[in-house]
LUMVEX-658920 format. One line per 2 residues: their letters; for each residue y, x, z of C-alpha. Coordinates in steps of 0.5 Angstrom, whole numbers, plus 500, padded with zeros to 3 digits. Each point is the difference from the previous one (the first is absolute). Last residue first. Example, Ala and Ser with C-alpha at 12.3 -4.5 7.8 and 13.67 -1.06 7.14 Angstrom:
BEGIN
sa> 498 527 514 ~ 493 498 502
***
This chain:
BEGIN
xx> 361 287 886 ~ 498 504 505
xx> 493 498 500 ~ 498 504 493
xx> 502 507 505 ~ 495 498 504
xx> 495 499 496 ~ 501 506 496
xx> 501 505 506 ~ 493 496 502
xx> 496 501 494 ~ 504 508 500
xx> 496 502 506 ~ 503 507 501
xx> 494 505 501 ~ 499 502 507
xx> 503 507 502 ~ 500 500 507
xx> 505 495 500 ~ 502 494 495
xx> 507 496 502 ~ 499 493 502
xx> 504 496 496 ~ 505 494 504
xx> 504 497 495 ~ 509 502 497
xx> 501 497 494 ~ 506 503 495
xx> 502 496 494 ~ 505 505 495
xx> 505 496 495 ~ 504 504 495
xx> 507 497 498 ~ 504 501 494
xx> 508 499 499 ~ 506 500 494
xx> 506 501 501 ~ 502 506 496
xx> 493 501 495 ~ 493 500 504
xx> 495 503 497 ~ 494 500 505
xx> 494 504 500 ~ 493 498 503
xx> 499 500 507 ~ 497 505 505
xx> 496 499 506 ~ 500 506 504
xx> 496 501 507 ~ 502 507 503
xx> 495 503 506 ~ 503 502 506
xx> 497 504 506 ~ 500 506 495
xx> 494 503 497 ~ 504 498 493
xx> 498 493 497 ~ 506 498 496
xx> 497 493 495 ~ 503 498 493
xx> 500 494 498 ~ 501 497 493
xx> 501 506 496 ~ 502 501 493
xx> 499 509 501 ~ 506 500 500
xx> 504 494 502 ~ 501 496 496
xx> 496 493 500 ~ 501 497 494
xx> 498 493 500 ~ 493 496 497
xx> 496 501 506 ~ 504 498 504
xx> 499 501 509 ~ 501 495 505
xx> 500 502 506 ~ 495 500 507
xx> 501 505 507 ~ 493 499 503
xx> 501 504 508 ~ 493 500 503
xx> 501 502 507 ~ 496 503 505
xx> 505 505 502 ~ 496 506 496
xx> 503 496 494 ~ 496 497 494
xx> 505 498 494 ~ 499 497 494
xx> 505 500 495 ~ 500 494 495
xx> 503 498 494 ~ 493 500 495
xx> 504 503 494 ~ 497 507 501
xx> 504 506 498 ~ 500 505 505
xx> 503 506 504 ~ 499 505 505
xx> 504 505 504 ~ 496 503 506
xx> 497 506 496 ~ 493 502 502
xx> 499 493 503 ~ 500 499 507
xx> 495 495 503 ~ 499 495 497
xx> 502 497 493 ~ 495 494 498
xx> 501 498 494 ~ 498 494 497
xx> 495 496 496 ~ 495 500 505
xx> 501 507 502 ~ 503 506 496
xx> 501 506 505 ~ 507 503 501
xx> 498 506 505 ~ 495 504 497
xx> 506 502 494 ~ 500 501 493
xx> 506 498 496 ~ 501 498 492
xx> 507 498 499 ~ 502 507 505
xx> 508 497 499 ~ 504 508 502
xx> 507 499 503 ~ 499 507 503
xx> 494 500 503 ~ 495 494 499
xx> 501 493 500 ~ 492 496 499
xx> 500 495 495 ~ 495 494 501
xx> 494 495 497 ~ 496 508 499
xx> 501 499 493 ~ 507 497 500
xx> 502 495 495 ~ 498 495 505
xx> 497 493 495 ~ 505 495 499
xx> 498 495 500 ~ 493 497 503
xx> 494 501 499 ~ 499 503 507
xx> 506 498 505 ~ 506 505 500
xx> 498 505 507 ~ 501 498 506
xx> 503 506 504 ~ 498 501 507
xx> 503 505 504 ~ 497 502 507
xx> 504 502 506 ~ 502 507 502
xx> 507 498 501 ~ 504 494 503
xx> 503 497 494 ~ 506 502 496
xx> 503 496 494 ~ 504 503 495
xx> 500 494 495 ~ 503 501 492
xx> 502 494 497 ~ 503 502 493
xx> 506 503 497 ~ 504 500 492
xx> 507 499 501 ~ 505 497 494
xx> 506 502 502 ~ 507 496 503
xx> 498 502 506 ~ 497 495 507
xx> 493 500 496 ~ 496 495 506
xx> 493 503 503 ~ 497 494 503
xx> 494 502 505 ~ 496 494 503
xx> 496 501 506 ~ 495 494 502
xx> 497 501 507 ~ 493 497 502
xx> 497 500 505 ~ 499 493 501
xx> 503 494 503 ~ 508 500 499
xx> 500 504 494 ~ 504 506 501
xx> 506 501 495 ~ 504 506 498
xx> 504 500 494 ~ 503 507 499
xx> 506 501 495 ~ 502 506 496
xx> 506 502 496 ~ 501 504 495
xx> 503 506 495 ~ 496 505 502
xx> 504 505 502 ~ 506 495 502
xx> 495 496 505 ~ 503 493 501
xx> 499 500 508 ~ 494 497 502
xx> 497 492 502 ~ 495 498 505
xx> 498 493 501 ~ 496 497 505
xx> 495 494 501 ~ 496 498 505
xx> 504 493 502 ~ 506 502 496
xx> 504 504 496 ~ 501 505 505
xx> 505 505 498 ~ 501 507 499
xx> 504 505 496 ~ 497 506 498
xx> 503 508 503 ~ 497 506 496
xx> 494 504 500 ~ 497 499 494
xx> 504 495 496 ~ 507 504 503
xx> 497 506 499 ~ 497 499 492
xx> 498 507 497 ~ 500 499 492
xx> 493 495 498 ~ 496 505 495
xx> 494 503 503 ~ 498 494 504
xx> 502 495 495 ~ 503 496 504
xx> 502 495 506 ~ 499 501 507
xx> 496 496 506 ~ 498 503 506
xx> 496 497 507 ~ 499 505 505
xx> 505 507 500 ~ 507 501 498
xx> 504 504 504 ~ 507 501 500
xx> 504 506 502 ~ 503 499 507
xx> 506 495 502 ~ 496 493 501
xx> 495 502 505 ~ 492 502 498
xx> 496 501 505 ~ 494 496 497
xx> 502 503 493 ~ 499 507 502
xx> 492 497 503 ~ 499 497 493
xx> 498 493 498 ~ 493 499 497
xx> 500 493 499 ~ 493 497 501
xx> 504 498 507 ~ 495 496 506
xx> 503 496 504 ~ 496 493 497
xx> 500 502 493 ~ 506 504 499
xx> 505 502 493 ~ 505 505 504
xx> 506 503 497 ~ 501 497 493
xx> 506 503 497 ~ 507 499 498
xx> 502 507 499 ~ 502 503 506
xx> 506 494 505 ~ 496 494 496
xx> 493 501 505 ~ 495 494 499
xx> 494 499 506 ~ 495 495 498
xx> 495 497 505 ~ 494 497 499
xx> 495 496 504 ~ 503 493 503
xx> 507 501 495 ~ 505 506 500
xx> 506 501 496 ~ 504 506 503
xx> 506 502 497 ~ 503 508 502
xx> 507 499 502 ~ 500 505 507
xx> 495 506 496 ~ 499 505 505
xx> 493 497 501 ~ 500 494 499
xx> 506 496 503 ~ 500 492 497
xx> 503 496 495 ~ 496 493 498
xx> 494 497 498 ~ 495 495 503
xx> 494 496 500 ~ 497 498 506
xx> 493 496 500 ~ 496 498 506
xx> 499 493 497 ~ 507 500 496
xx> 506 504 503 ~ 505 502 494
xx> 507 504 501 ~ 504 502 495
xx> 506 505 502 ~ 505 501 495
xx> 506 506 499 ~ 500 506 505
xx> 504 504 496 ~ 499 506 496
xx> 505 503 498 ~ 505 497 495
xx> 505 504 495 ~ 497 495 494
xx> 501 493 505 ~ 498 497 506
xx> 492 498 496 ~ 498 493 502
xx> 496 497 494 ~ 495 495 502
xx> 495 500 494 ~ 494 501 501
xx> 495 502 495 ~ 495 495 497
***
């Protein structure tokens, strides 16, 4: 259940220092609060015995660092790093948007805009956009870290502020520490739906171009899943698996597991009917995209997607060893 200690200053307000909740129990400190990061001076930590949670309000309402004992599966960009108010805004680390990607107008003030902030509770807190003329809404990001456990819940709600129907998706951007290994569990055999693509994937090719029948060496089927690594042919993919998971191994010896809902008897509009989508280039990110179903949502209406994301502990194969999918399994099924 989510918090509720509202304690906004009022639509035109910065971000302000609004709440502190401290918890000291065995060794234990829990906490959440208005820090300096960088050249953000109100971003909010939430902070328990392993975890540390940076959110930015002042570019786009994002995650900056998602870490496990001080080490950052985020991959946060050295231009963001010295950013200072007053220079063109980056947006690196952890993203969240809405689409269709090929329909969606342009959205400055979702993407790179100024969010309110607030703390609303005692490792929680909420970041709320301006209404956005051009595609009609209003976003708010709900962030929770559980007290013992890394895991963070990130809700989005999309709210239609027009006075038409609007029609979008949940649609997250997340960059991740790149060369890493992306695993896709696939929608359990026997079950359906079945994939209605031939190699379980789509391949983005030049111009716009959905490759449904890819080839490439680099995207192998293992164990019921998809084992992406090192760079494919082309870096954009997508998938119609309803398993809800995305498995990532980073090279900084961390599994990060983002887990959703999926629905099987809803329409997913994006083109190719996706519900992730991956970016792997040969850059020092790789993109990790859990998409949602569409949303038709008359003047005043809402919807909410919610992604899980678990940080443990994965030591990253070398020297071309095989990646051991019993012990992904094993590992991604403990955190639950």
């Amino acid at each position: 259940m989510w918090a509720t200690h509202s304690c906004f200053g009022g639509k035109q307000a910065t971000l302000r220092f609004c709440a502190a909740w401290i918890l000291c129990s065995g060794g234990i400190l829990n906490s959440a609060e208005t820090i300096q990061y960088h050249g953000y001076s109100h971003a909010i930590e939430l902070k328990n015995k392993d975890v540390r949670v940076v959110l930015c309000p002042e570019v786009g309402g994002r995650v900056l660092e998602y870490s496990f004992r001080g080490n950052n599966v985020l991959h946060l960009s050295d231009q963001e790093k010295h950013w200072k108010p007053g220079d063109k805004p980056q947006s690196s680390a952890g993203r969240f948007d809405i689409g269709p990607e090929f329909v969606v107008p342009r959205r400055e003030i979702l993407w790179s805009g100024q969010w309110q902030a607030e703390v609303t509770g005692e490792l929680s807190a909420t970041l709320t956009s301006q209404p956005d003329p051009a595609t009609g809404v209003q976003l708010i990001r709900d962030f929770r870290l559980h007290k013992k456990s890394t895991l963070l819940e990130c809700r989005q709600t999309i709210v239609n502020v027009s006075q038409q129907t609007r029609e979008w998706c949940h649609w997250s951007r997340t960059f991740v520490v790149g060369k890493g290994i992306c695993v896709i569990p696939l929608t359990e055999q026997g079950q359906l739906p079945h994939s209605r693509f031939p190699s379980k994937y789509v391949m983005y090719e030049d111009r716009g171009v959905i490759n449904a029948q890819p080839e490439d060496p680099n995207i192998r089927l293992r164990e019921n899943a998809l084992e992406i690594h090192p760079t494919p042919r082309k870096p954009k993919l997508g998938f119609d698996s309803y398993a809800g998971e995305i498995i990532y191994l980073a090279p900084n010896d961390l599994m990060f597991l983002k887990r959703f809902k999926t629905y099987p008897d809803r329409v997913y509009n994006e083109a190719a009917g996706l519900t992730i989508s991956v970016w792997y280039p040969d850059r020092e990110m790789v993109e990790l995209e859990p998409i949602g179903p569409r949303e038709s949502l008359a003047p005043g209406e809402s919807a909410s997607f919610t992604e899980e994301w678990w940080l443990a502990p994965f030591s990253f194969p070398t020297n071309g060893d095989a990646v051991d999918h019993v012990r992904v399994k094993q590992t991604s099924n403990s955190l639950r």
